[in-house]
C-alpha positions as CSV (number, residue, x, y, z in Angstrom):
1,X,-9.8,5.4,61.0
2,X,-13.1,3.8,59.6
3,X,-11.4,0.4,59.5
4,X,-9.8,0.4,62.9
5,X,-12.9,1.6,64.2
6,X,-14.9,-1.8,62.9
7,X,-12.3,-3.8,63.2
8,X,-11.7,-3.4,67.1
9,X,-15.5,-3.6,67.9
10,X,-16.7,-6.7,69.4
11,X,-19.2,-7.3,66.2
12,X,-16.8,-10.0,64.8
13,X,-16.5,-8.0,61.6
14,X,-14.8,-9.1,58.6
15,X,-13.3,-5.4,57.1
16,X,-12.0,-5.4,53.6
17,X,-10.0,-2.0,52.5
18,X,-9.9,-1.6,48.7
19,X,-6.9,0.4,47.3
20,X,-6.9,1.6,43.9
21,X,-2.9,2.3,44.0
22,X,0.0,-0.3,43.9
23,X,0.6,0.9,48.0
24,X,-1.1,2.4,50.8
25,X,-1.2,5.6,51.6
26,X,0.3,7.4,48.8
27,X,-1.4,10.4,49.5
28,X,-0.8,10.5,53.5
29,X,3.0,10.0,52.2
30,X,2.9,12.9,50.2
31,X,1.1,14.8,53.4
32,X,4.4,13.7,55.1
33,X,7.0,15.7,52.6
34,X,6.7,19.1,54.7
35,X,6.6,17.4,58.2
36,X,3.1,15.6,58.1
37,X,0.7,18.7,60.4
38,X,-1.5,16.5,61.8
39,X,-3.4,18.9,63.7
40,X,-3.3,22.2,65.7
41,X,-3.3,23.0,68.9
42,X,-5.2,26.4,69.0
43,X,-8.6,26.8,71.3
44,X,-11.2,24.2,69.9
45,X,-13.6,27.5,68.8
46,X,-10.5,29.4,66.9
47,X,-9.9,25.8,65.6
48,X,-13.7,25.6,64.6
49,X,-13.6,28.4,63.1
50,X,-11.3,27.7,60.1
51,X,-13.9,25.3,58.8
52,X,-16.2,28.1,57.7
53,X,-19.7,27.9,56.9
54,X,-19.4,23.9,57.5
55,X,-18.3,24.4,61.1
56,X,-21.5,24.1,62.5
57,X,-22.2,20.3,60.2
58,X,-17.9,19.7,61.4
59,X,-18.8,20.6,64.9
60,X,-19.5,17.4,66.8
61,X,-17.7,15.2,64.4
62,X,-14.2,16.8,65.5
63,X,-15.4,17.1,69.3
64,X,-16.0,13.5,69.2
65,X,-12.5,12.9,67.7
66,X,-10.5,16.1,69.0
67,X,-7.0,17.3,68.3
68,X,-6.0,15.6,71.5
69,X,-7.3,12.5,70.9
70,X,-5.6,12.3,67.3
71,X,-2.7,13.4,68.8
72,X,-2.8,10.8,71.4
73,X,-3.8,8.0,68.4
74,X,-0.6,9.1,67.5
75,X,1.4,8.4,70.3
76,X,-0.1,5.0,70.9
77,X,1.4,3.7,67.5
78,X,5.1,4.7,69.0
79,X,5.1,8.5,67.4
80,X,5.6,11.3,69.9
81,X,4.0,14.4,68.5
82,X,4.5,18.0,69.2
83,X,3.6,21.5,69.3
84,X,5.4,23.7,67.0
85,X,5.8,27.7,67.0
86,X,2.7,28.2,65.1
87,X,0.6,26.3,66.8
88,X,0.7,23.7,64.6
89,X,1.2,19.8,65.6
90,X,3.8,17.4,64.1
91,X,5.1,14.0,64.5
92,X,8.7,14.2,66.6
93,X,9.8,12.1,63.6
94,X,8.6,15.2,61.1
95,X,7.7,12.7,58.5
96,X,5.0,10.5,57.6
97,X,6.4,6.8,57.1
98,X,7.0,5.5,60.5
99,X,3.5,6.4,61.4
100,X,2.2,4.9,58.1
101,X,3.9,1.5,58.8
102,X,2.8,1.4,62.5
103,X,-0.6,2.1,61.9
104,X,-1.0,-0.5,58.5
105,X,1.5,-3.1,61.1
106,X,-1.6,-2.8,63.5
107,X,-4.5,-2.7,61.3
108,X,-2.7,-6.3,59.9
109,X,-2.8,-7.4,63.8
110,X,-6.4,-6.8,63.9
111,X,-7.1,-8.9,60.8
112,X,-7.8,-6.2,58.2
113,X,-8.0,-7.5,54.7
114,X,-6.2,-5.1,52.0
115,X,-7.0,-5.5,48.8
116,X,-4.6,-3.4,46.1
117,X,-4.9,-1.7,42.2
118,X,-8.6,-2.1,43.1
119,X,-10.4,1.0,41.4
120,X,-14.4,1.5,42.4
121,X,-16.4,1.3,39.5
122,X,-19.8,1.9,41.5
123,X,-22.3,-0.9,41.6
124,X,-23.6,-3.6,39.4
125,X,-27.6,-4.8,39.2
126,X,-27.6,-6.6,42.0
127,X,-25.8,-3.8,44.2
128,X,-22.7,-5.4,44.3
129,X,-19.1,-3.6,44.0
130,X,-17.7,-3.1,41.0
131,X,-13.6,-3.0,41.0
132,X,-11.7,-2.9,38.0
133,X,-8.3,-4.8,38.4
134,X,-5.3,-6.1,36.4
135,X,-6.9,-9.8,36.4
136,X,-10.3,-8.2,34.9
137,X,-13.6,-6.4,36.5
138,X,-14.6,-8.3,40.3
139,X,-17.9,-8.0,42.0
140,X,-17.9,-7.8,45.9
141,X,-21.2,-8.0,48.2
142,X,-20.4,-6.0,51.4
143,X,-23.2,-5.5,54.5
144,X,-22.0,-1.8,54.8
145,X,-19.1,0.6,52.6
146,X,-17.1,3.6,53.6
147,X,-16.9,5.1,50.7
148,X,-13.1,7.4,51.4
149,X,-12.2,7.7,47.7
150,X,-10.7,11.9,48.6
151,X,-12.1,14.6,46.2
152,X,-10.5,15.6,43.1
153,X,-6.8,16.5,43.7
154,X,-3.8,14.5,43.4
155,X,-5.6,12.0,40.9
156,X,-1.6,10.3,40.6
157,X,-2.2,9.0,43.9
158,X,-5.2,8.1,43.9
159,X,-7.8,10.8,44.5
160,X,-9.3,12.0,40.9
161,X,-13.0,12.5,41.6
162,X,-14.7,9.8,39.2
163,X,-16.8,8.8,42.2
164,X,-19.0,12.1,41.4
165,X,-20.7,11.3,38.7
166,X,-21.6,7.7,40.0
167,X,-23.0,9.0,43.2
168,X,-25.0,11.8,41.0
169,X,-26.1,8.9,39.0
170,X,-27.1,6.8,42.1
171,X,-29.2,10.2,43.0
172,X,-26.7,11.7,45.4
173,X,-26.3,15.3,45.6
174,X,-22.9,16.3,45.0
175,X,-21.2,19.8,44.7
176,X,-18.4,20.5,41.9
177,X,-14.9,19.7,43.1
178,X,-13.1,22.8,43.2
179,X,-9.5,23.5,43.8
180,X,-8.8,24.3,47.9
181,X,-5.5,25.4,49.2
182,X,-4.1,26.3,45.5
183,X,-2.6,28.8,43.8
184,X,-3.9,31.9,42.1
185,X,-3.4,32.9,38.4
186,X,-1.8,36.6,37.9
187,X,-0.3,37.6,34.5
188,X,3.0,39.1,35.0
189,X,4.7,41.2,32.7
190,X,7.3,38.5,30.8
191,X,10.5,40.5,32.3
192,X,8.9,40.3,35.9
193,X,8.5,36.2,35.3
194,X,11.4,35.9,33.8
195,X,13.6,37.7,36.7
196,X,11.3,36.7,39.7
197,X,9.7,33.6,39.7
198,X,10.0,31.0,42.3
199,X,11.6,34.2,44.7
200,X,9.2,34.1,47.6
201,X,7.7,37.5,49.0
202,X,8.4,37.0,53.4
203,X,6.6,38.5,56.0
204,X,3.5,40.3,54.2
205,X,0.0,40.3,54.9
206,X,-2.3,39.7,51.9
207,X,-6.0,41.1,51.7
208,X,-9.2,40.2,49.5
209,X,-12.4,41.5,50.8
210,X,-12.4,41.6,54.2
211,X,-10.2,38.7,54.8
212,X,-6.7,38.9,55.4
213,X,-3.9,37.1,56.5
214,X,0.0,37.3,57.0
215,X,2.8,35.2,55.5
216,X,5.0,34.7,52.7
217,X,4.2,33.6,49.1
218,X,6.2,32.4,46.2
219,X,6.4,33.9,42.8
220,X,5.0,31.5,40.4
221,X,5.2,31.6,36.2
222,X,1.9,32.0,36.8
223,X,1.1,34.0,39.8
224,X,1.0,33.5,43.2
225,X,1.2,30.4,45.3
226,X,2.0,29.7,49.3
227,X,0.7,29.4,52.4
228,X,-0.7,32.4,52.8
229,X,-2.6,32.5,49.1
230,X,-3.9,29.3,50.1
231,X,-5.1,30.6,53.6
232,X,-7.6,32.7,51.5
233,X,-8.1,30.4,48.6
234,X,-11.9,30.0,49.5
235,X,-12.6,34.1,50.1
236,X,-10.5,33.8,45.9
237,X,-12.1,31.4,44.9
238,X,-15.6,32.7,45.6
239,X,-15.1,36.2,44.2
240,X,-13.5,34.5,41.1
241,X,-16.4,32.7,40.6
242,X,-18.4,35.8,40.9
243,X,-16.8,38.2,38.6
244,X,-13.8,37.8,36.0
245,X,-11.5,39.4,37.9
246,X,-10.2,39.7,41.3
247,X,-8.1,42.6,43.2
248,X,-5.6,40.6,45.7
249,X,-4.0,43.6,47.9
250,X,-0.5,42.9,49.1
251,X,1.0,44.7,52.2
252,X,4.4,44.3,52.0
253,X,5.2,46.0,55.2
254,X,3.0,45.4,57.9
255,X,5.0,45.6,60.5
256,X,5.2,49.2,59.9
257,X,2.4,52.1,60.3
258,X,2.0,54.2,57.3
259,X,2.8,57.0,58.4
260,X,6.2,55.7,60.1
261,X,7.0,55.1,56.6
262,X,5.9,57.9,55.1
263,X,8.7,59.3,57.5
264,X,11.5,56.7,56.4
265,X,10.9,57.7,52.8
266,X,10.7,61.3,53.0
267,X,14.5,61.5,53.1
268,X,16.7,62.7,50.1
269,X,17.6,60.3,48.0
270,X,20.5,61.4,46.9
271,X,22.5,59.3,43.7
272,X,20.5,56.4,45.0
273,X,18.5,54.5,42.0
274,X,15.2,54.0,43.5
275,X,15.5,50.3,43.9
276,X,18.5,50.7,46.0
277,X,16.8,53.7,47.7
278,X,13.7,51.4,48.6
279,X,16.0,48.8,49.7
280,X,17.8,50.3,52.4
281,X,14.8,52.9,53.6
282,X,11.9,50.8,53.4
283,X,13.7,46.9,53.7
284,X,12.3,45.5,50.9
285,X,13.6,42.8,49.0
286,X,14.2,42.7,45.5
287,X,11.1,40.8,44.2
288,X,8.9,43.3,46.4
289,X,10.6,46.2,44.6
290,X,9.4,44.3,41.3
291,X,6.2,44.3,42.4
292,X,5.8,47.8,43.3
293,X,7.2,48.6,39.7
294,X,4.8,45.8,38.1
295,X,1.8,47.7,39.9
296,X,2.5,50.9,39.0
297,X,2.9,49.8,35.3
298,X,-0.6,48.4,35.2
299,X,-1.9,51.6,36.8
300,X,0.5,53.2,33.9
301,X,3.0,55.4,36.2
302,X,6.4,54.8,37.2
303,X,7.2,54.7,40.8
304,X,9.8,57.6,40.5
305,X,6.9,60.1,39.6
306,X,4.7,59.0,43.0
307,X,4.7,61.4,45.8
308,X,6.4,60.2,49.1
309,X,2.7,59.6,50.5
310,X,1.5,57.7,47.4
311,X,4.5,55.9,46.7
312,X,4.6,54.4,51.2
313,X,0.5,53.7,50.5
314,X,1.8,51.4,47.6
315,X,4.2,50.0,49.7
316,X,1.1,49.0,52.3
317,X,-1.2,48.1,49.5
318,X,0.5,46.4,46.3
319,X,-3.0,45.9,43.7
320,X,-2.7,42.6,42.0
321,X,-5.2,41.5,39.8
322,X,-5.9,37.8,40.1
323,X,-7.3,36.3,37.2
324,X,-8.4,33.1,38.0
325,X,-7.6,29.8,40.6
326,X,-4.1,27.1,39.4
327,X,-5.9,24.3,38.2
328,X,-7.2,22.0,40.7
329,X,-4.7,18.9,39.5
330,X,-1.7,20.9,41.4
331,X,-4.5,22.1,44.2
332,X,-3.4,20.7,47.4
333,X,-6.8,20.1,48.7
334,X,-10.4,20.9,47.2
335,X,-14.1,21.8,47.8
336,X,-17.4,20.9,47.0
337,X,-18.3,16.7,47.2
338,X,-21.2,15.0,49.0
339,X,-23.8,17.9,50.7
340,X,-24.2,17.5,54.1
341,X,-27.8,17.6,53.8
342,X,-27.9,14.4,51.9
343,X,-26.0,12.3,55.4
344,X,-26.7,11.4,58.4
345,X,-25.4,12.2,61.8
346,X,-23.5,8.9,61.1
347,X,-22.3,10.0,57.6
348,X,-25.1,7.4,55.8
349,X,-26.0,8.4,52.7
350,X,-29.4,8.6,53.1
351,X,-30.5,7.7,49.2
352,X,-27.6,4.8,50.1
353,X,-28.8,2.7,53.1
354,X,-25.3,0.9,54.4
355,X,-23.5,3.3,52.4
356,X,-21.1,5.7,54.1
357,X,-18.4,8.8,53.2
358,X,-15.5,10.3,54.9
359,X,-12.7,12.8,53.9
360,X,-12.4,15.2,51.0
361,X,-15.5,13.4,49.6
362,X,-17.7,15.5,51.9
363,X,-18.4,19.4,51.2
364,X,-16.0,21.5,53.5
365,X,-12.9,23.3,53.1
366,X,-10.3,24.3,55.1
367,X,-6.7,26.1,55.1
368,X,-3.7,24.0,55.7
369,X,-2.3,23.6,59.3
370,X,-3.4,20.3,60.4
371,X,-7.2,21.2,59.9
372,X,-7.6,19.3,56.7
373,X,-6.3,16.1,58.4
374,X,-7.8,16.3,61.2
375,X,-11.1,16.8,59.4
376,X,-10.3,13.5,57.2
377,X,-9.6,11.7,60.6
378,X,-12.5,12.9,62.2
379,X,-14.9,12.1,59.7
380,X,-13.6,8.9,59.4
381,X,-13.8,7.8,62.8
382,X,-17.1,8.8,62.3
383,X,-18.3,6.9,59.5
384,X,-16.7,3.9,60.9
385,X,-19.1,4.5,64.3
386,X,-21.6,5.3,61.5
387,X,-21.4,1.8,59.9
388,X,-21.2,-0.4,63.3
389,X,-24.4,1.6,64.6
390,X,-26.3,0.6,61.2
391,X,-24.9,-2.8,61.6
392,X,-25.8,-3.6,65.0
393,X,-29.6,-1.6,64.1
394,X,-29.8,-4.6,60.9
395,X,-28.9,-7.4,63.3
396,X,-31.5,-6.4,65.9
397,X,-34.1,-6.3,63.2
């Protein structure tokens, strides 16, 4: 976004894009493998909202590049985008490619230099960029940089956080990356991994605190993962931070009042094992019957002995003990970065005249559902009307 930006002003800029991969856009690619969400198409405050305590810094970047201008972008590089059932917004084509190739097809137009297997170094003595490359270390003068280097996920393709400690050493303040939209670390009982791992758990509603959220997860090796872990990765991640261990509560049938199933299980039970009982009066599945029996062994009772009350409260409230985040290497986004407080409104670094960031580099966090793309697009657009404004401010002086 930052390059199109400068390149399409009237400045008569020559724009540069370093890459440190063999390709462009590995990452976006990657983005693309479960439909490429672009966006969402909630009300702007609910949409606000999922930023967190970095709405109010996110605010009047995204209104000045909203979901419906993004999606419109979109639609003038020849991809039709739509609305899904969630809410969630999607290229017609449900895949990232054809967007990737129109967009770097009219970048080229617009006489965009890309330079690949370019990997920032920082900056030499006399200021200059520092790329390391297959023909030997290069040193590049620029007027202004966007700095868009991502946080500290996904370092195969591209994004593994070494920028940190160069900015700190430049006198940048800059949070610890920390995985965002990840996994959580339980440990099973060996014949619950061995029987039930990768077997999702549909339609629950999870709870940490007071945030909760409905969804499915997957039964990892190593605990928990899916979409809606990773919708309360930051409310985890913060109480794991805080204390050694963390109680996850798992509903496992929301749809359903307590005491409506207090009524479906007070019924005789017959010759019916209790998995098979559960089964047909309660509709659970057989990983959520393995969870209920992995609870009650950590509270050290079998789920035959629990009254018909106690054993429908488990039911609506499965304890799990999370132990820790997945390492942020298989996070899908992360945390922490740049503070706000050392940018501008134009994303300048302040200790960094002419120097700009974008994207995961920035300190926010959000869920997945189009908001962590949208912020990346958003902040770059930004930065890129960052940079011109500090460029046309240095010619006039």
């Amino acid at each position: 976004m930052a390059a199109e930006i400068l390149s399409r002003s009237d400045a008569g800029l020559r724009v540069t894009v370093y890459e440190r991969m063999p390709s462009v856009g590995r990452k976006f690619l990657m983005a693309g493998r479960g439909g490429l969400n672009l966006t969402h198409g909630e009300h702007i405050a609910t949409f606000m909202g999922r930023y967190g305590s970095r709405q109010g810094m996110l605010a009047p970047i995204i209104e000045a590049l909203p979901p419906d201008a993004v999606r419109a972008w979109c639609e003038e590089l020849g991809q039709e985008t739509f609305v899904g059932t969630s809410g969630r917004v999607f290229p017609r084509a449900m895949k990232a490619s054809p967007l990737l190739r129109a967009w770097l097809n009219r970048l080229a137009t617009q006489g965009i230099a890309v330079k690949l297997r370019h990997r920032w170094l920082g900056w030499d003595d006399e200021r200059r960029h520092r790329f390391e490359t297959p023909e030997g270390d290069v040193a590049v003068r620029a007027d202004a940089t966007i700095l868009a280097l991502g946080g500290g996920s996904w370092g195969r393709l591209g994004s593994d956080g070494r920028w940190v400690e160069i900015l700190r050493g430049a006198g940048v303040g800059v949070e610890p990356l920390r995985a965002a939209n990840c996994g959580v670390l339980v440990n099973w009982s060996q014949s619950f991994r061995e029987r039930f791992q990768g077997q999702p758990l549909k339609r629950i509603a999870l709870r940490v605190g007071e945030a909760g959220v409905r969804g499915e997860a997957l039964v990892t090796a190593s605990g928990l993962e899916g979409g809606a872990v990773y919708a309360l990765s930051t409310q985890l991640r913060d109480a794991t931070d805080a204390a050694c261990a963390v109680r996850l509560s798992i509903d496992l049938r929301p749809d359903i009042e307590l005491d409506a199933l207090v009524q479906r299980l007070d019924v005789p039970r017959g010759k019916k094992s209790l998995s098979t009982f559960l089964r047909k009066a309660a509709q659970l599945a057989p990983v959520a019957i393995g969870l209920l029996q992995e609870a009650a062994l950590v509270m050290r009772q079998r789920p035959g002995d629990l009254t018909v009350k106690e054993l429908a409260s488990l039911i609506k409230a499965v304890p799990v003990e999370v132990t820790g985040m997945a390492p942020i290497e298989r996070a899908i986004s992360t945390a922490g970065g740049v503070a706000f407080e050392e940018v501008g409104p134009g994303l300048m670094i302040a200790e960094l005249p002419g120097v700009f960031v974008a994207g995961e580099m920035l300190d926010w966090d959000a869920p997945t559902g189009g908001y962590l793309l949208q912020a990346a697009f958003a902040t770059g657009a930004a930065a890129g009307r960052g940079a011109l404004d500090w460029l046309a401010g240095k010619r006039l002086n």
